[in-house]
C-alpha positions, 0 to 999 in steps of 0.5 A: 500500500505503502509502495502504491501510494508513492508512486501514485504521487510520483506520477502526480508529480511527474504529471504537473512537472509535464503541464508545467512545461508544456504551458511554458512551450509558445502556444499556437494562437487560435484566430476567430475571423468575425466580418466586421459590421458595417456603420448602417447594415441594420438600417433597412431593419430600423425602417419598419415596412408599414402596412405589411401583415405581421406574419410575413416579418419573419420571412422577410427579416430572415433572408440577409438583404444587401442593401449597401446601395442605401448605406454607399447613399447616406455615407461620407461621399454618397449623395444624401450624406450629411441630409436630413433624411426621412426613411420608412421600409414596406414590403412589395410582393412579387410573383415569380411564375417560373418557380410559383413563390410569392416572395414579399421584397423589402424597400426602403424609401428616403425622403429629403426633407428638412422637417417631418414630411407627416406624422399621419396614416391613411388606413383603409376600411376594412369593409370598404374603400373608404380610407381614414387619416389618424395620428401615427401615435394611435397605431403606436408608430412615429419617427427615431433618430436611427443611431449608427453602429458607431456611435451606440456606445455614446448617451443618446442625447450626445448624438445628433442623428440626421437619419430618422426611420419610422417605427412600430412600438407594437409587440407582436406577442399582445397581438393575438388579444387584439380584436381582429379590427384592430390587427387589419389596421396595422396591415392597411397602413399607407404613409400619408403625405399631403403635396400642396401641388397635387392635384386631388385628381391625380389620386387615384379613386378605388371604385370598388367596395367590399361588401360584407351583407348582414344575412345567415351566413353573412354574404361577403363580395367586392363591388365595383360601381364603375364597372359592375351592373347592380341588378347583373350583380345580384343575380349572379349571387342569387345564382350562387345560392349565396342570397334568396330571392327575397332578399334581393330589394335589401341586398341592393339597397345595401350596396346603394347606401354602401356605395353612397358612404364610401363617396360621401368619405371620399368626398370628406377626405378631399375637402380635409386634404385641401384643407390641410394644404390652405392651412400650410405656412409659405416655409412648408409649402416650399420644403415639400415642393423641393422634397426629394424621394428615393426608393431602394431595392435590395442588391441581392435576392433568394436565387428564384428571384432573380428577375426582380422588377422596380418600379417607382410607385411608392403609394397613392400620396407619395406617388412615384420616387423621383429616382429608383435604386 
């Protein structure tokens, strides 16, 4: 026992002797490569894309977008640096026929403005064309200053951001205890922007209307006054057994008063806006009339989409991007 003990401790000794050397001996250093972050790479993320339904965001937010074209733009030597810059994202769905994927791409659109171009949303009804102007504080949205990766390290109130993105503060996770009405709400969002050159009539007028008629079940269907024959109109829903024919006088009398709403609305919202613009001091007049609007594609795109289409309407207020990128 005694003879095992010992060599026992030898051993021990032996083995710490062995590491000691070894830990005196030059190490062969272990290197972890990390691509370093670009200043603006999250940029595009910050600009929440308005109006898109909440369950594609992941889709979208899980493909790695280039969007370096946006980032060359807002740097040292690209043409918005050192502007007062405007930026909101929304997501543009494309169809792909060859391989049958809908994919939803994300834009991002720049606005050169000294000040704020709105802090308003029109949202559409959701049982009709008609679109209502609120606050971007009741959807809980508004403008931040984006801070660069550079400068995040440093008290928010010693920087002084030039760029301001538009954000959603609304959870995710307290949605599915939202009513169903306020969930759309999100999804119908379109930026609102009141040019004080436009004309009203180059905006353009939805002439359809979604019809949701109080029967048992409730019959659903789209209208379209410019183009559709009402007494046509109901009798291709009694053909389908949707209306009976008893509730053809009330069926259309519904959407008469349906359509006569949507154009009463309609007719509001274009007295509000030209209201909106009489009310406009001369200083605001001329910042929104030499504004300048940017819209940016990605410079990359899953490998079925190769043939990605740009386009330069943005929406029916800000109307087309004076240059697409």
């Amino acid at each position: 026992m005694k003879n095992g003990a010992m060599r026992e401790r030898n051993t021990s000794k032996e083995t710490k002797k062995d590491d000691d050397v070894r830990s005196k001996l030059p190490q062969e250093e272990e290197t972890e490569y990390f691509e370093e972050k670009r200043n603006l790479e999250d940029l595009w993320k910050a600009a929440f894309p308005v109006g898109t339904e909440f369950e594609h965001l992941d889709a979208i937010y899980g493909f790695n977008w280039d969007f370096k074209n946006l980032e060359e733009a807002l740097e040292e030597g690209g043409f918005l640096h050192g502007k007062k810059v405007y930026v909101f994202g929304f997501a543009e769905p494309q169809h792909f026929k060859e391989q049958e994927h809908l994919l939803h791409v994300p834009t991002v659109i720049v606005i050169d403005s000294t000040i704020e171009p709105s802090n308003k949303l029109a949202i559409a009804s959701i049982q009709s064309a008609r679109e209502e102007t609120i606050t971007m504080k009741e959807m809980r949205m508004g403008w931040f200053p984006y801070i660069p990766l550079q400068e995040r390290d440093k008290q928010i109130e010693r920087t002084n951001s030039l760029i301001f993105t538009l954000c959603c503060n609304q959870r995710r996770a307290s949605l599915r205890n939202m009513k169903v009405e306020r969930v759309k709400k999100f999804e119908y969002c379109l930026p609102y922007f009141s040019k004080p050159s436009r004309e009203e009539d180059e905006l353009p007028q939805s002439t359809v209307v979604d019809l949701l008629f109080p029967s048992d079940p409730p019959v659903y269907c789209v209208f379209d006054w410019e183009f559709d024959d009402l007494e046509e109109f109901t009798n291709e829903r009694i053909g389908e057994g949707v209306l009976s024919e008893e509730q053809r006088d009330e069926f259309k009398e519904f959407v008469k008063e349906s359509v006569r709403a949507v154009r009463r609305a309609n007719r509001e919202a274009r007295d509000a806006r030209r209201r909106e613009v009489e009310e406009m001091s001369q200083e605001t007049r001329q910042v929104f009339e030499n504004m300048k609007v940017y819209k940016f594609y990605p410079q990359n795109s899953p490998d079925f989409a190769r043939n990605m289409q740009k386009v330069r309407f943005i929406n029916r207020y800000y109307g087309n991007a004076h240059q697409v990128l």
